[in-house]
Structure formats: C-alpha cells, structure tokens
VEXGU-956393 format. One record per residue (C-alpha): x, y, z. Coordinates in steps of 0.2 Angstrom, whole numbers, padded with zeros to 4 digits, always signed. Example, Ala and Ser with C-alpha at 12.3 -4.5 7.8 and 13.67 -1.06 7.14 Angstrom:
<atoms>
+0062-0022+0039
+0068-0005+0036
</atoms>
This chain:
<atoms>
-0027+0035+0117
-0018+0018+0109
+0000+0025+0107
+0007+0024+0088
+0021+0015+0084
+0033+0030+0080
+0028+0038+0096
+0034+0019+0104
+0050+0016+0094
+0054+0036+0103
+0049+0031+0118
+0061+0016+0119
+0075+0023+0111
+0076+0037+0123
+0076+0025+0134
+0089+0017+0128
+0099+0031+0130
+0093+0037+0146
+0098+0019+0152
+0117+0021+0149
+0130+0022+0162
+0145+0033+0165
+0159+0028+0153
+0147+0018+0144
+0132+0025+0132
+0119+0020+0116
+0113+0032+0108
+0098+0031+0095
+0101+0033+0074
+0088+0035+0065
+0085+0034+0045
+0072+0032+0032
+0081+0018+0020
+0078+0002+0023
+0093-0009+0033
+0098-0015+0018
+0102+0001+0008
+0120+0005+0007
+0116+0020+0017
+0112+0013+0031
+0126-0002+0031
+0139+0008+0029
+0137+0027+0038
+0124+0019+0048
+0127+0001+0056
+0143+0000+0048
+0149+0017+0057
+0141+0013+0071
+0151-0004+0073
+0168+0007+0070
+0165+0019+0084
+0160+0006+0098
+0178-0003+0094
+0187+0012+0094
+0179+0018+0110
+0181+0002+0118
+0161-0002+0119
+0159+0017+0128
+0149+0025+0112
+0139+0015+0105
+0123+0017+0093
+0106+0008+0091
+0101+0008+0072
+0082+0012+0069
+0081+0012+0052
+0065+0012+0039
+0058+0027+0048
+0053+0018+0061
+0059+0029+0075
+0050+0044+0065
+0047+0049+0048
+0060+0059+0039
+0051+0076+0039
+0050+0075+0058
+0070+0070+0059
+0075+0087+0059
+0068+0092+0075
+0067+0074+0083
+0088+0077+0082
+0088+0095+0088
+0073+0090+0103
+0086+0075+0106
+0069+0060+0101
+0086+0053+0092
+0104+0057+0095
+0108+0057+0077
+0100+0055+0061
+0102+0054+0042
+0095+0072+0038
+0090+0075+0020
+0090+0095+0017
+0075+0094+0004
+0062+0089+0017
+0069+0105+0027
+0070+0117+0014
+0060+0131+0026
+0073+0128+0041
+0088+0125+0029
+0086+0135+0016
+0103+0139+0012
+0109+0122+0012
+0093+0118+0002
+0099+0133-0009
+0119+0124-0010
+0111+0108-0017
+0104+0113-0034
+0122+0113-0042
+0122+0094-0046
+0114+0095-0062
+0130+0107-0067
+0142+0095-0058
+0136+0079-0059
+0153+0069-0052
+0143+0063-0035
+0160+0058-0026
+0164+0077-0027
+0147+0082-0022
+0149+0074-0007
+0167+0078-0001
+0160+0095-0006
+0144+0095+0005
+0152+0089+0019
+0166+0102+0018
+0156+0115+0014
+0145+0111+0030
+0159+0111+0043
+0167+0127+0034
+0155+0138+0028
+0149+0149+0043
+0130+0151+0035
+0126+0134+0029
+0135+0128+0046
+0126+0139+0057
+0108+0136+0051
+0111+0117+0055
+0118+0125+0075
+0102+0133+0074
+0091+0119+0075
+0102+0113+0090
+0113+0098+0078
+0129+0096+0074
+0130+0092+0054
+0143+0080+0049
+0145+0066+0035
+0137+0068+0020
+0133+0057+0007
+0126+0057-0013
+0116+0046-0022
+0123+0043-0041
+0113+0052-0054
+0095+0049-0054
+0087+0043-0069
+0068+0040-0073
+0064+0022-0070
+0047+0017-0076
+0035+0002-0075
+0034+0004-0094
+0045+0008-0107
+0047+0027-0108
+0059+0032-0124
+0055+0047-0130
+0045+0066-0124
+0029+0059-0131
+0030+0044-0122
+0033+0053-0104
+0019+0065-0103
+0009+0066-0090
+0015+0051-0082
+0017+0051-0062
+0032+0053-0057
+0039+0051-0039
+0054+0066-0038
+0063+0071-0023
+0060+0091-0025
+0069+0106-0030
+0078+0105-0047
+0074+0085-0051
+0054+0093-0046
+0056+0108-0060
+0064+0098-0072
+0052+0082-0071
+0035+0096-0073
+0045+0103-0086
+0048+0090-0097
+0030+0084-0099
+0030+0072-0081
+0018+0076-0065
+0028+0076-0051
+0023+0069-0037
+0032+0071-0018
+0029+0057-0006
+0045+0051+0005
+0057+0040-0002
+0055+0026+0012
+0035+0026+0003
+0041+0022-0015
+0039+0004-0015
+0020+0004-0012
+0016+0020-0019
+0021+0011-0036
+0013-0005-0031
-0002+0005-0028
-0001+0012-0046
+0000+0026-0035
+0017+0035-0046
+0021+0029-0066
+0043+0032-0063
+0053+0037-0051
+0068+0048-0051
+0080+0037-0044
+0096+0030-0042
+0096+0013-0051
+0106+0006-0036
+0087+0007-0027
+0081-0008-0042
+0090-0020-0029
+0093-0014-0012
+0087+0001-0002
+0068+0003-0011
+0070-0011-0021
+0058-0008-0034
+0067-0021-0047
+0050-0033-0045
+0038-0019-0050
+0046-0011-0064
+0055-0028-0074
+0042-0025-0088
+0047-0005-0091
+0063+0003-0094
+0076+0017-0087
+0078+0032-0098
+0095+0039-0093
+0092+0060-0095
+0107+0063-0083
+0097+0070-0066
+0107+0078-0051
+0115+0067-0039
+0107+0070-0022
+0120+0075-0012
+0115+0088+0001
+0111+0080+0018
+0121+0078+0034
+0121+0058+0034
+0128+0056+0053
+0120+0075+0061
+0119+0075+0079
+0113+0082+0093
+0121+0097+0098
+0120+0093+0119
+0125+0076+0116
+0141+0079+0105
+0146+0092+0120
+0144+0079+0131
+0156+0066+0123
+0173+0066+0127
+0187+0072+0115
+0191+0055+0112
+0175+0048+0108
+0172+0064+0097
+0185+0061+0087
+0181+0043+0085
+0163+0048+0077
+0172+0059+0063
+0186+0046+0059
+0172+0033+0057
+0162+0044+0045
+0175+0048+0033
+0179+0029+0032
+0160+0026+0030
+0157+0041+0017
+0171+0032+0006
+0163+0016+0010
+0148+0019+0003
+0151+0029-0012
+0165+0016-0019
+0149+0004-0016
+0137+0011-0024
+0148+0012-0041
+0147-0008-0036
+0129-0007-0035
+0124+0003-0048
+0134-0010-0060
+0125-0025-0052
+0110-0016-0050
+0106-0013-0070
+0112-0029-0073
+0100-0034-0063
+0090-0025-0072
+0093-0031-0090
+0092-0050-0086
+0074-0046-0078
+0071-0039-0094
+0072-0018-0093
+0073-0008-0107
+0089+0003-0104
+0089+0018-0115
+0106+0025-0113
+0107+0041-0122
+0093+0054-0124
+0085+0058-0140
+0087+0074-0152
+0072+0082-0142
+0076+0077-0124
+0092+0081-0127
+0090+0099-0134
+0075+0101-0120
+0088+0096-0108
+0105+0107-0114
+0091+0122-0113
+0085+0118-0097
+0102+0118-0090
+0107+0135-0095
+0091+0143-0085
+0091+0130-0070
+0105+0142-0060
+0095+0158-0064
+0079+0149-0059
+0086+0144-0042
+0090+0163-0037
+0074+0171-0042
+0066+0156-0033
+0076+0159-0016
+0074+0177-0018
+0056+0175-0017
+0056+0165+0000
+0068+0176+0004
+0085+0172+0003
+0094+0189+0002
+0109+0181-0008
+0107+0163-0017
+0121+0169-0028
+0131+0171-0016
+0128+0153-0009
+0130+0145-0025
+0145+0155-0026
+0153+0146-0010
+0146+0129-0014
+0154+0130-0030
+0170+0135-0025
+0169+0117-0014
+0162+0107-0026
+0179+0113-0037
+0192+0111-0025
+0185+0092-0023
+0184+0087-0040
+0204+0095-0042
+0208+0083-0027
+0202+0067-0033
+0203+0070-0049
+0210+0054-0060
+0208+0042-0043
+0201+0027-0045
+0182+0026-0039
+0185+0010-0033
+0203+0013-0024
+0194+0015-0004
+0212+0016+0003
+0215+0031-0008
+0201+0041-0006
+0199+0039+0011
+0217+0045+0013
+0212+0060+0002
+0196+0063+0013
+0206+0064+0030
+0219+0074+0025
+0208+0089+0017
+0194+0086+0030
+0191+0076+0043
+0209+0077+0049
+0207+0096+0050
+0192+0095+0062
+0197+0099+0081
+0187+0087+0091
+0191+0100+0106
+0182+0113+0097
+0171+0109+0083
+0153+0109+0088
+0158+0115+0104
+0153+0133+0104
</atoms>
C-alpha cells in the first residue's frame, strides 16, 4: 500500500526527533493554520526561534504547519502517542475527551474581551485540577493558549439582515457559534478550519464564522468573498485551546532549564500574537473595504433582539447540554472558568492592547513566572 502523506510527514518527523543527540534535540510542532497565520508566526516558528536561542541550540522545534503532519482531529492523540512533540490543540475537535475544557469555552459570548479569555484559559488550565487533569490524561502537558478576536459572519454576498441569512451554509467552529448560527436561520456546516479556503471555492459553504483577520492571512479567504460583506453579530472569541501542548514524556525529559525556557517563550508569543491580531484585524477589513466588502457594523432591530434573547439562555443551554453527555457539574466549571476570566479582565484592565512590553510583564508576573519548572507537569 502506497503510504499517504500524513503518514510520511509522521514518519520523518519522528525521525527527526529520534535523530537528535544528547544535549541537543528537534522536536516536531504541528498546527492546522497555514504558515502564514499569526498563530503559527508567533507561538509557533516565532516560539520556537526563542527557545533554541535561549537553549543555546539544545531544544529546538521543526514547524509542520497546514496539517501536514496530521489533521487537527487526530492532534490530540498524535501528542499524547508522541507522532508530534507538541501541537496547537483546539478543545472543540476534542469535546468527547475534553469535555470540561470543551464545557469552560462557551463563556465568550458573555465575555467577549479576547485578551482576557486567553490569559484566562491559559491560567485556568495550569491551575484548575479538572480541566488540567483531563489534558494529563491524554498523556500532554497543556500550555499557551490563544484567542481568535470575535467572529463574525463573513459572506460571499451581502447578508444584512435575518431574511437575507436563512438557510445559507455556513462554516462554524461548533459549540455556541454552532447553536447560534442554526438558530438564527443559518445551516451550519462543520468541516476543519485548515479546509475553509476550498470548501468556499467549491461553493461548498455561503459565510463563515470567522475572525476577519483570516480575509488576509491564515485562510485568506479576501479573493472569494470581495463581492459580499461582514455582518458584525458579535460571535464568541475562540479562545479554549492549548496553543504550545506537549507531550507529557518528552517535557519529563527536558531539563529544568530547557523547561523553563518553553514557558518564558510562550507568554512572550501569547502577547505577541494577540497585540498582532488587533494590527491585523485593522489591516485586514481594510483590506477588506478597498476590495469592495459590504461592512455592516451594527445589527438590526431584529438581530439584535434575536441576539440579546439568545444570550440570556446560551449558559442554561450549555448545562443541560453537558448534563446529557454527562458532565456531573457544568455549573460548576463555568463557575471556575468564570472566576479566571474576571481576575484577568481586573488585571489588564485599562492597558493598552497594543503596549507588548506591558502585557507581557502582566502575563509573567500572574502566570508563567508562578509555574515551577521543577515540578509542573512533572507528576
């Protein structure tokens, strides 16, 4: 049997990492942006360039990204089985083995600041012994987080009103941004991210629920969709995924050196890429408008009261939902995830979004700089 290339691009990287020698490793990271995505140039090349200098060449990562080392359903496991050392691991394509983290990231729509979100996530997964154990479970070691800004609805044409939307496809990650897309008169439609580009091309999806960063970088969608518009109905940030997760017997294996080098790197990369995706965002609808998009920036009377009532039965929705697939206490999750979610917003509250220097500091001081490297993960 001819060998595909996923199960090629695994072969080598293991191989790759097999190849290292004392003192000096690669390890494989894999993602499912595209290289250009912010994502991937900040916690993921970016990262990666951080921790080889500070290690003095002894840790250093191979980037596969675009899914080509496997496709983001199977990261999950291809971390914990050790295919990659370390992967950007969204929680929605895992909400079976994940589901209280799946659970803890249904409070966006309530808390739409996406900085917040992800200082929150990312303290929430160190520090909360549930969320943090299911990860320990699959045998990884979460880490770094990240959030997309809001999503919005782009469409290839132009989409103004509740008339106007129903029953067109839409592409939509899942969970709430899944309910509320059926519920507002959409059909949504789950195929990965890294598939967006040609499942519009093909006609395949009408919108997406995006952020309108990925009009120019990541999906870069911009060519397909210049003749339609962006109807801003303020959707959740997505914000619950361990960006830099890794495998359990490899982090064991790192030095505490080395170890703490990984976590100084991320929280550099985590403010990285948010202050740049407030740069993106900007340049991307501009981008946008000159191409000649329709922007509608504010709902409707109907969208709007459809929307505010929505909002009010999202968090009941979520428990019932979880209690069904068992969950013996979502309230009790979104109970913890909120408590994060309000100690960040308190701590960077009034900061600049573009002042790096600042929220890094604030990020390593109430996180990352409270993590023992002798210790975390090592249990």
């Amino acid at each position: 049997m001819k060998p595909n290339q996923t199960m090629l691009a695994a072969a080598a990287a293991m191989s790759v990492l097999a190849a290292g020698t004392a003192g000096a490793e690669t390890y494989s990271y894999a993602s499912f942006n595209a290289p250009s995505h912010i994502m991937v140039r900040t916690l993921g090349s970016g990262w990666a360039d951080q921790v080889r200098e500070t290690t003095g060449g002894e840790v250093d990562f191979e980037i596969f990204p675009g899914a080509s080392l496997m496709p983001p359903l199977s990261m999950l496991q291809g971390v914990g089985d050790g295919l990659a050392t370390a992967a950007h691991l969204a929680v929605p394509y895992y909400a079976s083995d994940l589901p209280i983290n799946y659970v803890a990231g249904e409070l966006g729509f309530a808390n739409p600041d996406y900085f917040a979100l992800a200082f929150a996530y990312a303290d929430y997964i160190v520090n909360d012994p549930a969320a943090h154990g299911e990860w320990r479970a699959q045998n990884v070691v979460p880490m770094g987080t990240i959030s997309t800004p809001n999503y919005y609805y782009v469409c290839k044409d132009v989409v103004t009103d509740m008339a106007a939307l129903q029953g067109k496809k839409v592409r939509s990650p899942g969970g709430a941004w899944g309910r509320f897309t059926t519920d507002v008169g959409f059909v949504a439609v789950s195929i990965p991210y890294n598939e967006l580009f040609t499942s519009m091309e093909r006609n395949a999806v009408d919108c997406a629920a995006m952020s309108t960063a990925d009009l120019v970088s990541g999906a870069t969608v911009l060519e397909l969709v210049k003749s339609g518009s962006v109807l801003k109905i303020p959707l959740s940030p997505g914000y619950n995924s361990a960006h830099n997760a890794i495998n359990e017997d490899v982090w064991k294996s790192l030095t505490d050196d080395q170890r703490r080098a990984i976590l100084d790197a991320i929280a550099v990369g985590m403010v990285r890429a948010h202050v740049g995706y407030e740069a993106e965002v900007a340049k991307a609808e501009q981008a946008g408008r000159d191409a000649g998009m329709v922007f509608i920036e504010e709902m409707d009377e109907e969208i709007q009261a459809f929307y505010d009532d929505w909002n009010t039965r999202n968090l009941q929705i979520v428990i019932d939902a979880a209690k069904e697939r068992g969950l013996e206490d979502p309230g009790a999750v979104l109970e913890s995830m909120q408590s994060y979610i309000d100690k960040w917003a308190g701590l960077i509250d009034g900061v600049a979004r573009d002042d790096e220097a600042a929220l890094t500091a604030i990020l390593k001081e109430n996180l990352f700089d409270q993590i023992d490297e002798t210790a975390y993960g090592m249990d």
